[in-house]
PDB file of N, CA, C, O and CB in Angstrom:
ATOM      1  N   UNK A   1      -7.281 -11.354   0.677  1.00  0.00           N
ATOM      2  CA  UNK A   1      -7.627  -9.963   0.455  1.00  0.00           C
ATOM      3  C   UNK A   1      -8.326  -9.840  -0.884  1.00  0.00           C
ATOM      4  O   UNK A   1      -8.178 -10.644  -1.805  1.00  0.00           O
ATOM      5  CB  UNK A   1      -6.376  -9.060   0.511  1.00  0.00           C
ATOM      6  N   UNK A   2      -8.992  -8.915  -0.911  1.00  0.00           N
ATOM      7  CA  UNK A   2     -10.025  -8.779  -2.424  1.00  0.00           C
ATOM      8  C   UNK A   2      -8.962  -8.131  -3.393  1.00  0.00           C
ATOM      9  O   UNK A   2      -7.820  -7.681  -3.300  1.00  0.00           O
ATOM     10  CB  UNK A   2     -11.681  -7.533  -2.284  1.00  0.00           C
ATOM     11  N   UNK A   3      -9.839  -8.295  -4.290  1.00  0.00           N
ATOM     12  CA  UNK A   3      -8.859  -7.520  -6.124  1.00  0.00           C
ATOM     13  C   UNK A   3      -8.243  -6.262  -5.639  1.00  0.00           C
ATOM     14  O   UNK A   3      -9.024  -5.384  -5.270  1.00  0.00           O
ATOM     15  CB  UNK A   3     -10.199  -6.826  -7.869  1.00  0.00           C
ATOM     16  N   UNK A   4      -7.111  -6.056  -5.586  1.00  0.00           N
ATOM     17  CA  UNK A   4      -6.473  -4.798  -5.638  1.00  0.00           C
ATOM     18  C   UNK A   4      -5.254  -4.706  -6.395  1.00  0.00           C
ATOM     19  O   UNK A   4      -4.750  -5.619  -7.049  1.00  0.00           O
ATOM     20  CB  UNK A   4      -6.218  -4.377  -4.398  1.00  0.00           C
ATOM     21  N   UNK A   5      -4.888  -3.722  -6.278  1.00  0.00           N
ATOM     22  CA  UNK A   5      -3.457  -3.482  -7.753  1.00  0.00           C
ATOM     23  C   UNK A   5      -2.831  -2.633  -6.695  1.00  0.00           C
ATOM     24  O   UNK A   5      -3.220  -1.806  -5.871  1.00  0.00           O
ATOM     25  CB  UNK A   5      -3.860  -2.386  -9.783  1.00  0.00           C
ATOM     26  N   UNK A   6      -1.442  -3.301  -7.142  1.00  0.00           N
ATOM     27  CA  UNK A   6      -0.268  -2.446  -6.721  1.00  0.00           C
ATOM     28  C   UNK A   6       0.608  -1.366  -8.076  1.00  0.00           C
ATOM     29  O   UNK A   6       1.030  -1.659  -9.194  1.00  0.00           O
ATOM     30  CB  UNK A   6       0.865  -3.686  -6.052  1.00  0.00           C
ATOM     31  N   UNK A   7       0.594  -0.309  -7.437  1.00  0.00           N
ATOM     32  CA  UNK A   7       1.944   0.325  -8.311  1.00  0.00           C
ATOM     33  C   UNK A   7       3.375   0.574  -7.572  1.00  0.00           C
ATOM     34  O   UNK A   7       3.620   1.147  -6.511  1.00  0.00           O
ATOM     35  CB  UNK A   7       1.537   1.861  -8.875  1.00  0.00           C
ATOM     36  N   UNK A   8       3.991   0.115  -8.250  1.00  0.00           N
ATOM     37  CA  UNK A   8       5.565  -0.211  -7.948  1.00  0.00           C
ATOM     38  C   UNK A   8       6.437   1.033  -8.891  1.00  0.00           C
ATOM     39  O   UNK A   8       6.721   0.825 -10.071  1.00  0.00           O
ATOM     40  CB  UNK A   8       6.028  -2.087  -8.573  1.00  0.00           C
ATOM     41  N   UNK A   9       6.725   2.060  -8.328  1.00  0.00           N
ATOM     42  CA  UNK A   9       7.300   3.413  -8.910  1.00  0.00           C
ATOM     43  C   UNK A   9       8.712   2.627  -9.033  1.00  0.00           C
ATOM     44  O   UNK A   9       9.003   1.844  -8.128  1.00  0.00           O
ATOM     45  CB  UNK A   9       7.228   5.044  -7.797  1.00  0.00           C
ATOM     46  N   UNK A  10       9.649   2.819 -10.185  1.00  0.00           N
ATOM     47  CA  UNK A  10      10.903   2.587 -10.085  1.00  0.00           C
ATOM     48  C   UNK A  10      12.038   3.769 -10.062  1.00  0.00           C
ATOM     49  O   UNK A  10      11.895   4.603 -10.956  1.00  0.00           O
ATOM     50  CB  UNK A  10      11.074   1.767 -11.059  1.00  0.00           C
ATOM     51  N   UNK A  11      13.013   3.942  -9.279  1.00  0.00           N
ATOM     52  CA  UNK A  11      13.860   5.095  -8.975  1.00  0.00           C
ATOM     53  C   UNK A  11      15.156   4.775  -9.728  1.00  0.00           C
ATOM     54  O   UNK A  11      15.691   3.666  -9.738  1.00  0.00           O
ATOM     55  CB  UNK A  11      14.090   5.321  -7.366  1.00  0.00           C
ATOM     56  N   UNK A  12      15.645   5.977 -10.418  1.00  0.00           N
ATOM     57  CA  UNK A  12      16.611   5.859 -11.055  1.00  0.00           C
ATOM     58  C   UNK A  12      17.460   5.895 -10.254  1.00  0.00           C
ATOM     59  O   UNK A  12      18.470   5.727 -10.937  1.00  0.00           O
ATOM     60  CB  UNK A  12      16.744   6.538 -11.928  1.00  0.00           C
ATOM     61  N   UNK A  13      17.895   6.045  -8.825  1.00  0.00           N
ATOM     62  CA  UNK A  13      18.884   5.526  -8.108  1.00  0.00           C
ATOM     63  C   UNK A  13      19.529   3.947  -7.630  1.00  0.00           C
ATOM     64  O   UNK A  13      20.644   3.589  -7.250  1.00  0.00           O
ATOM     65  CB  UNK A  13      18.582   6.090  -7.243  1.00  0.00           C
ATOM     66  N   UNK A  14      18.093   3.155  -7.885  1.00  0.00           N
ATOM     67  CA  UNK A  14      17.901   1.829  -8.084  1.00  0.00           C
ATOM     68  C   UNK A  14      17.530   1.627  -6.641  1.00  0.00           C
ATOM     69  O   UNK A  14      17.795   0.461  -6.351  1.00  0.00           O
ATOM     70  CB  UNK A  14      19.130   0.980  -8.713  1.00  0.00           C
ATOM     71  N   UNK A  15      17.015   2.293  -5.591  1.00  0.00           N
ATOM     72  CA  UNK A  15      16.304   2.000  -4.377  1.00  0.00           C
ATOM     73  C   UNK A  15      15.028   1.748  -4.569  1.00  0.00           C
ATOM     74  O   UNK A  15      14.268   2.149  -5.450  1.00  0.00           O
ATOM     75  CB  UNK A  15      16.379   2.953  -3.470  1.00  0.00           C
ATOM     76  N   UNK A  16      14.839   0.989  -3.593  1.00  0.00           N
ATOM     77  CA  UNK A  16      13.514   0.652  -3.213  1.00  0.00           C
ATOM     78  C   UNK A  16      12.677   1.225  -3.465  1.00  0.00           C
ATOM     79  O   UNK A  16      12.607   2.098  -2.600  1.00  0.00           O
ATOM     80  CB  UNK A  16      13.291   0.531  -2.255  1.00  0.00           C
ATOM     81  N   UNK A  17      11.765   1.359  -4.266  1.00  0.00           N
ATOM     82  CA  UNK A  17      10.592   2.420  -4.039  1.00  0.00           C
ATOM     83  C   UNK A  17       9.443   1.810  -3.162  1.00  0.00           C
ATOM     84  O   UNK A  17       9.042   0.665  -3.371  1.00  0.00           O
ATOM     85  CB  UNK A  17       9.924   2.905  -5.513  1.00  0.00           C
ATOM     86  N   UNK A  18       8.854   2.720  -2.036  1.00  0.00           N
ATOM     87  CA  UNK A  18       7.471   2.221  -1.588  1.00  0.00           C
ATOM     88  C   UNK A  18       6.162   1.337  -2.474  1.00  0.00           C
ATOM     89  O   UNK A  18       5.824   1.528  -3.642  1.00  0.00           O
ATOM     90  CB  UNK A  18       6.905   3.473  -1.186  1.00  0.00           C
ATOM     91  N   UNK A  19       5.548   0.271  -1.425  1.00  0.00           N
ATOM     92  CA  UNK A  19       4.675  -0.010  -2.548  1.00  0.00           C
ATOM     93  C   UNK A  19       3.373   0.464  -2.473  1.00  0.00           C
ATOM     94  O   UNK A  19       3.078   0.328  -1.286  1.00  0.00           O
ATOM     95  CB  UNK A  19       4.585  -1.318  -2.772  1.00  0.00           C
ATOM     96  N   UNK A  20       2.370   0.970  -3.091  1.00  0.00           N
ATOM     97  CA  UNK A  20       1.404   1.289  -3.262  1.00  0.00           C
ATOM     98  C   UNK A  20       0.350   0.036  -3.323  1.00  0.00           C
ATOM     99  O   UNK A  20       0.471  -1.056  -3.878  1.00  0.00           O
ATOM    100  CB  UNK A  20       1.562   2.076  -4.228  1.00  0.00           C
ATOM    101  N   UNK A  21      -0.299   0.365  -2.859  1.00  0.00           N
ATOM    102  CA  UNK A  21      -2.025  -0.829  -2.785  1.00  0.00           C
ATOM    103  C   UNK A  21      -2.880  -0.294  -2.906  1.00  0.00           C
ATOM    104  O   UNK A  21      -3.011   0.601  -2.071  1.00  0.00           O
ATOM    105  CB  UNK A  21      -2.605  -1.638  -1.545  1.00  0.00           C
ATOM    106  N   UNK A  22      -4.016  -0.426  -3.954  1.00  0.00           N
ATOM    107  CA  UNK A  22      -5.302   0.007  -4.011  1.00  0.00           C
ATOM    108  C   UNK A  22      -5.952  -0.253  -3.076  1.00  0.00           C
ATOM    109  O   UNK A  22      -5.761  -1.455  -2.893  1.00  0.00           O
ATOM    110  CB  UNK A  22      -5.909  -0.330  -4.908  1.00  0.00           C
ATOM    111  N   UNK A  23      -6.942   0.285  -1.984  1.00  0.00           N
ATOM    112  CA  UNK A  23      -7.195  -0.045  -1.003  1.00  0.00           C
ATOM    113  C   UNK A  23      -8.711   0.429  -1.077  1.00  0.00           C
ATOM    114  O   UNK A  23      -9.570  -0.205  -0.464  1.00  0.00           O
ATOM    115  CB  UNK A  23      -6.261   0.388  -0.045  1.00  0.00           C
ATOM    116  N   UNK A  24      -9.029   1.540  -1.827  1.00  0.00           N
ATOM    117  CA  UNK A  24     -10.501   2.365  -2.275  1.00  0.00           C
ATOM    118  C   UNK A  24     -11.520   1.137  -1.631  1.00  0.00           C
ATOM    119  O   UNK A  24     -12.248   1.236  -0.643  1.00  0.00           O
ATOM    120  CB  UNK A  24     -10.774   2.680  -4.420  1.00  0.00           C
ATOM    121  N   UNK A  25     -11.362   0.181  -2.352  1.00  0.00           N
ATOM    122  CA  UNK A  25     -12.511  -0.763  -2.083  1.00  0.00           C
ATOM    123  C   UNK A  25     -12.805  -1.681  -0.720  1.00  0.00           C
ATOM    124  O   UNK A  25     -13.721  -2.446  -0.419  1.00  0.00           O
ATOM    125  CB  UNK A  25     -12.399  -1.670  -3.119  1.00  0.00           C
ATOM    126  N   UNK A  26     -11.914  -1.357  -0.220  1.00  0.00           N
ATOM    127  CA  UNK A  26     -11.755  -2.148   1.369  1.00  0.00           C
ATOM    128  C   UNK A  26     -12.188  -1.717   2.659  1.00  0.00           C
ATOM    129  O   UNK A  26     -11.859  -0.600   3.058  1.00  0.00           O
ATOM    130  CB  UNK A  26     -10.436  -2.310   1.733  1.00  0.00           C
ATOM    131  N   UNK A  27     -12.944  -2.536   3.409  1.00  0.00           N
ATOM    132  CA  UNK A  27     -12.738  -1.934   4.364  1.00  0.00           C
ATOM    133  C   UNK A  27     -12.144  -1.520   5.467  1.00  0.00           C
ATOM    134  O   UNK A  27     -11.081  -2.115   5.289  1.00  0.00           O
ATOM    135  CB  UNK A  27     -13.100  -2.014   4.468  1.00  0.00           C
ATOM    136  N   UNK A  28     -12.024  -1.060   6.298  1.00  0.00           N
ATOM    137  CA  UNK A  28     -10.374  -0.576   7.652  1.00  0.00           C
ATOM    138  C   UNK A  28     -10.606  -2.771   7.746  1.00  0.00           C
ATOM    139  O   UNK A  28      -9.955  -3.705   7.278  1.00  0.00           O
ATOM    140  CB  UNK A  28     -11.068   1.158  10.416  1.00  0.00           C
ATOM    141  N   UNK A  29     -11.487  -2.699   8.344  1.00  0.00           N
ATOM    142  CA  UNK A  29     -11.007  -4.365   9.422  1.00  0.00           C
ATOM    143  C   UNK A  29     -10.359  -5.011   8.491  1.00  0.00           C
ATOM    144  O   UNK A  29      -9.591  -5.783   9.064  1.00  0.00           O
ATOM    145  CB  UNK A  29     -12.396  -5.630  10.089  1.00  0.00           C
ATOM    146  N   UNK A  30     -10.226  -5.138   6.937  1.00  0.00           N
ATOM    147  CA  UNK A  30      -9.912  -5.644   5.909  1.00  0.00           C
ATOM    148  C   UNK A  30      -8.193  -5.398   6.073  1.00  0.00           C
ATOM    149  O   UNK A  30      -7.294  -6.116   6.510  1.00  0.00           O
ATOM    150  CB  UNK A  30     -10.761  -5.005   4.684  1.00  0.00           C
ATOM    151  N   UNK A  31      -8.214  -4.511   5.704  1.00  0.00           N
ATOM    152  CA  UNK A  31      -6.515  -3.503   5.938  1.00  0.00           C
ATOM    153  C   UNK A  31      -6.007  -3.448   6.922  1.00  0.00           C
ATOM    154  O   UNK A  31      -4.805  -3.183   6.928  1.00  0.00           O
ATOM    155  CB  UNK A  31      -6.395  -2.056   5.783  1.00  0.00           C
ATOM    156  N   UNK A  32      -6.617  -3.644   8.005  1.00  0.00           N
ATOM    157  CA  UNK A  32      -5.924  -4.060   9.616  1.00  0.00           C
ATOM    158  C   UNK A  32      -5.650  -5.402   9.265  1.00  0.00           C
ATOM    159  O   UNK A  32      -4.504  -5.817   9.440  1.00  0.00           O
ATOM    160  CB  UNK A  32      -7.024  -3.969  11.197  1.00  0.00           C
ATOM    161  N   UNK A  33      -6.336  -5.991   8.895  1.00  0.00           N
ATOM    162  CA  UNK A  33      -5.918  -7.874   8.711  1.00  0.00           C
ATOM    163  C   UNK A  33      -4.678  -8.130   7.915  1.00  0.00           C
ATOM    164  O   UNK A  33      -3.834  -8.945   8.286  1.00  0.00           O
ATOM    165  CB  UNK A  33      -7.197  -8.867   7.738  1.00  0.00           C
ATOM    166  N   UNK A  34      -4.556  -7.293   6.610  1.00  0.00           N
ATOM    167  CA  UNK A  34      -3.622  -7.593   5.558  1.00  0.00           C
ATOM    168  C   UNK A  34      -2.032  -7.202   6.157  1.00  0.00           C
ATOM    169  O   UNK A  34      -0.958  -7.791   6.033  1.00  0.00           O
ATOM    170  CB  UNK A  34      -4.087  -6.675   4.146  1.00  0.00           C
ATOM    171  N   UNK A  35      -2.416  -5.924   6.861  1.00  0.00           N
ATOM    172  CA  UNK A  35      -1.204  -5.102   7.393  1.00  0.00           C
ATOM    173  C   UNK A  35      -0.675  -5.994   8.480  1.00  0.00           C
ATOM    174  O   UNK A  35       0.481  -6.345   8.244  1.00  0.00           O
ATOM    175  CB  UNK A  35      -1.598  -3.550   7.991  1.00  0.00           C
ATOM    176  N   UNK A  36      -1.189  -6.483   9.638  1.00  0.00           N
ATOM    177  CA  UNK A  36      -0.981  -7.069  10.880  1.00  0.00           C
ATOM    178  C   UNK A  36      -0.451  -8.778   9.613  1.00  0.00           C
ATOM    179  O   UNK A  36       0.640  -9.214   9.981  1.00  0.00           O
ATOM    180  CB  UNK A  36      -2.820  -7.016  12.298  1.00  0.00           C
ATOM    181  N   UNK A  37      -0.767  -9.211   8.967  1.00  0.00           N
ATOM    182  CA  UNK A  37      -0.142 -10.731   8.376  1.00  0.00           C
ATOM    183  C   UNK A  37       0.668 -10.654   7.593  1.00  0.00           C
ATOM    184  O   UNK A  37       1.545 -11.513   7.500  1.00  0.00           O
ATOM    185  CB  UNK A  37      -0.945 -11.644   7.718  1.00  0.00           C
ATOM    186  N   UNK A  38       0.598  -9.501   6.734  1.00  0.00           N
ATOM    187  CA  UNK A  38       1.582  -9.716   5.559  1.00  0.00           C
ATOM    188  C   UNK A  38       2.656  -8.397   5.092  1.00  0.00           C
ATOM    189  O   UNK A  38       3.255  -8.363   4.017  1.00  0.00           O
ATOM    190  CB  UNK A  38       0.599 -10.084   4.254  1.00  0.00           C
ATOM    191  N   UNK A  39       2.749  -7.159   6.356  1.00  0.00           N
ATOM    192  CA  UNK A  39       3.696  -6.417   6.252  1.00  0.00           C
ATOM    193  C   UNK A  39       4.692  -6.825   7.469  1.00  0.00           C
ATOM    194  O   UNK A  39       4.336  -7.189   8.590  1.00  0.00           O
ATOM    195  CB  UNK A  39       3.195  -5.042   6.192  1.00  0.00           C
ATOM    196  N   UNK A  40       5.838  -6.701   7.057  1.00  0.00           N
ATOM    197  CA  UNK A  40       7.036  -6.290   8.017  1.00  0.00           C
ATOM    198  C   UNK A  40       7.665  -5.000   8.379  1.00  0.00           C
ATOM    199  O   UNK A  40       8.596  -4.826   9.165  1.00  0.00           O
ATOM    200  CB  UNK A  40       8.011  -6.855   7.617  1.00  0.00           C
ATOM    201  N   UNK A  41       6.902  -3.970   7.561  1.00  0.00           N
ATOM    202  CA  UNK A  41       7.727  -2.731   8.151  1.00  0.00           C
ATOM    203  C   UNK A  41       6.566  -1.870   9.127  1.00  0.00           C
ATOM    204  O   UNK A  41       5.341  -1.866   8.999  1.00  0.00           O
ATOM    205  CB  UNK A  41       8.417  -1.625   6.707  1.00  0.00           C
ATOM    206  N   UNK A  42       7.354  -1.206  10.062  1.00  0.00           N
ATOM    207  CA  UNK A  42       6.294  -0.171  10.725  1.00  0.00           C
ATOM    208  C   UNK A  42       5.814   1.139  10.173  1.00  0.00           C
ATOM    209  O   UNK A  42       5.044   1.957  10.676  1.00  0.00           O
ATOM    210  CB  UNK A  42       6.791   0.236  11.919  1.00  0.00           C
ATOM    211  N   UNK A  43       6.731   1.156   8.495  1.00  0.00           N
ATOM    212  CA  UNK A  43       6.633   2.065   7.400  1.00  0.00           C
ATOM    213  C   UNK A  43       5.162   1.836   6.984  1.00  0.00           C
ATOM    214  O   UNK A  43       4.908   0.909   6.215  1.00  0.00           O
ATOM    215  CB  UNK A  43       7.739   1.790   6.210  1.00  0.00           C
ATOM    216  N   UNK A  44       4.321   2.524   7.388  1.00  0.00           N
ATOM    217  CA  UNK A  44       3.238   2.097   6.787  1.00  0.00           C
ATOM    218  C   UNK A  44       2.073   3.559   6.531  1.00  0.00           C
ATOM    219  O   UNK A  44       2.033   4.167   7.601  1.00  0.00           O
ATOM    220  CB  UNK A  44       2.676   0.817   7.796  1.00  0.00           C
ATOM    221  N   UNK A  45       1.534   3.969   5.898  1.00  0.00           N
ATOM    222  CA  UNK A  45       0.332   5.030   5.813  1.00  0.00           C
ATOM    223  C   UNK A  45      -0.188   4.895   4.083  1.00  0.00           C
ATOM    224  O   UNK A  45       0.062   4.218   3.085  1.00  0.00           O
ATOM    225  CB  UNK A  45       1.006   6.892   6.284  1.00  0.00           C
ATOM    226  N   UNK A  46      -1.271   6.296   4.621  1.00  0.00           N
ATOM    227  CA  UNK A  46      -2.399   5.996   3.473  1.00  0.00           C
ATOM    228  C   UNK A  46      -2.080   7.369   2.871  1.00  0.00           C
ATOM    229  O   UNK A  46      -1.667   8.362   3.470  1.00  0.00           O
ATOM    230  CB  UNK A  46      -4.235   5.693   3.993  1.00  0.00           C
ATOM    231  N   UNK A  47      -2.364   7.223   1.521  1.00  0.00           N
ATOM    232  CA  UNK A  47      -2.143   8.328   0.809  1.00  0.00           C
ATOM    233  C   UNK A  47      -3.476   8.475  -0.636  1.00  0.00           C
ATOM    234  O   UNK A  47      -3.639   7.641  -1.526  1.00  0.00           O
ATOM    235  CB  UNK A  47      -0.427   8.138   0.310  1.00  0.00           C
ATOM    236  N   UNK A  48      -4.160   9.631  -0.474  1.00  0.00           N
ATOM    237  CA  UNK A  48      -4.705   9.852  -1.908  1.00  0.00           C
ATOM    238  C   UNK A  48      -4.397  10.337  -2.679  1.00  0.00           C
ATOM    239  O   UNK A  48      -3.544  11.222  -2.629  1.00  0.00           O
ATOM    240  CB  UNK A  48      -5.487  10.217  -2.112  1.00  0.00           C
ATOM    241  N   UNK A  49      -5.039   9.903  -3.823  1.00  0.00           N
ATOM    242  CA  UNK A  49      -4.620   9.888  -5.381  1.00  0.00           C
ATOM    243  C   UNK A  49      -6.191  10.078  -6.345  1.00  0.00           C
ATOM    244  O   UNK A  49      -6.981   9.228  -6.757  1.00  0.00           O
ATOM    245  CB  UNK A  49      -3.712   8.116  -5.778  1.00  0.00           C
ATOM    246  N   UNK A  50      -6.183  11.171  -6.424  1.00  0.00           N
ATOM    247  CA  UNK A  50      -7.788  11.516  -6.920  1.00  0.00           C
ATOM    248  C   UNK A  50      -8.792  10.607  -6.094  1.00  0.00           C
ATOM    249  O   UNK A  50      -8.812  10.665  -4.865  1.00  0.00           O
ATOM    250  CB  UNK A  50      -8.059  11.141  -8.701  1.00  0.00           C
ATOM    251  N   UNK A  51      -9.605   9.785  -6.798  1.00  0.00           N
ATOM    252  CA  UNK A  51     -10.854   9.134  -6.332  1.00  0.00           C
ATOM    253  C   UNK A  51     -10.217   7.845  -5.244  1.00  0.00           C
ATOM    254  O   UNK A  51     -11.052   7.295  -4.526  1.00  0.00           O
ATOM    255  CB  UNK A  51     -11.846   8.497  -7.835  1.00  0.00           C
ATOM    256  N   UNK A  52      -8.886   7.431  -5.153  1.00  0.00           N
ATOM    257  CA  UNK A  52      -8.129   6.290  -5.137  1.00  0.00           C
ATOM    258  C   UNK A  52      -7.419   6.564  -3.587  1.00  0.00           C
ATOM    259  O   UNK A  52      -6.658   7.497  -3.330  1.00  0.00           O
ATOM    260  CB  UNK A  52      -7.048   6.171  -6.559  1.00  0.00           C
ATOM    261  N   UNK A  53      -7.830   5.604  -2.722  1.00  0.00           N
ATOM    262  CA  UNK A  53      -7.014   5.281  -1.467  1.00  0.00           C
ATOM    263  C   UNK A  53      -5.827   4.142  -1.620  1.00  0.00           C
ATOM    264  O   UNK A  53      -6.027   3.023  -2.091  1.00  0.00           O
ATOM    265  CB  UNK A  53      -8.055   4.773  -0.353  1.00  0.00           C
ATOM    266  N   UNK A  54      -4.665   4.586  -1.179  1.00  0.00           N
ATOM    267  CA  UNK A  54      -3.394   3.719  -1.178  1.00  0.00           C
ATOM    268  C   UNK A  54      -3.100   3.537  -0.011  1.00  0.00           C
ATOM    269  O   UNK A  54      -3.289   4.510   0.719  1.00  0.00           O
ATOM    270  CB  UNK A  54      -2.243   4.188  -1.822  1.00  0.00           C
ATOM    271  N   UNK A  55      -2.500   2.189   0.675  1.00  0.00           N
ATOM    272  CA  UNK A  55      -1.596   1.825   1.259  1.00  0.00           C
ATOM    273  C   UNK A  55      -0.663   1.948   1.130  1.00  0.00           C
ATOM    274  O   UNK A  55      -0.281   1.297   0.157  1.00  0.00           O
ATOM    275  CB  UNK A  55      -1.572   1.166   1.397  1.00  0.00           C
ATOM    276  N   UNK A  56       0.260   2.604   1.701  1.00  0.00           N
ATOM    277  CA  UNK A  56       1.701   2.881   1.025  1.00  0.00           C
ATOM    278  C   UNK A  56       2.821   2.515   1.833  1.00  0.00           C
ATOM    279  O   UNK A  56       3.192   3.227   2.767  1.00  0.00           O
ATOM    280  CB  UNK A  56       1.927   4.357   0.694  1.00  0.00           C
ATOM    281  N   UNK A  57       3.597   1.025   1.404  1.00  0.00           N
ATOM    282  CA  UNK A  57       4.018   0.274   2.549  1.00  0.00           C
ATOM    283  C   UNK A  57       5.733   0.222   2.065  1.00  0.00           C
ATOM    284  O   UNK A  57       6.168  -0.378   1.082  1.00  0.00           O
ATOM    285  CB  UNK A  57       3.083  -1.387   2.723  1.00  0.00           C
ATOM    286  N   UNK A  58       6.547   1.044   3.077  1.00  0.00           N
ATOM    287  CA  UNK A  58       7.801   0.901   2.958  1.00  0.00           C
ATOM    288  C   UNK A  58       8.251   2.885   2.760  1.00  0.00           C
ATOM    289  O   UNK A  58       7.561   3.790   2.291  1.00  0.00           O
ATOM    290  CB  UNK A  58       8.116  -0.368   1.510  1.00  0.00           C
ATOM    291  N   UNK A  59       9.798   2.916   3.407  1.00  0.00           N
ATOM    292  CA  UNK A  59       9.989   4.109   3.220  1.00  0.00           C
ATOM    293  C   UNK A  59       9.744   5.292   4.393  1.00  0.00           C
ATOM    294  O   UNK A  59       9.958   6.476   4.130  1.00  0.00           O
ATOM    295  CB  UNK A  59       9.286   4.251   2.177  1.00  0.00           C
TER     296      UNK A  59
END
């Protein structure tokens, strides 16, 4: 997968927080590939953040 950054929110309850993936720069067939090999949950959608597309995996 190309350069992307994750943000990892931490919860003062000490759960899991969802993970976030920069995704802006990708394209869908790109993010169908990553999602279908390297997620396990069916927790999965996209969320924006000003100029910024996320993957937001878990939760």
């Amino acid at each position: 997968m190309h350069r992307s950054s994750v943000i990892e929110e931490q919860r003062r309850d000490g759960s899991t927080p969802p993970r976030r993936i920069d995704v802006s720069d990708l394209d869908a067939r790109t993010v169908q590939e990553f999602v279908r090999s390297s997620v396990t949950t069916e927790a999965v959608s996209f969320e924006h953040r000003g100029s910024k597309t996320y993957l937001v995996v878990g939760e």
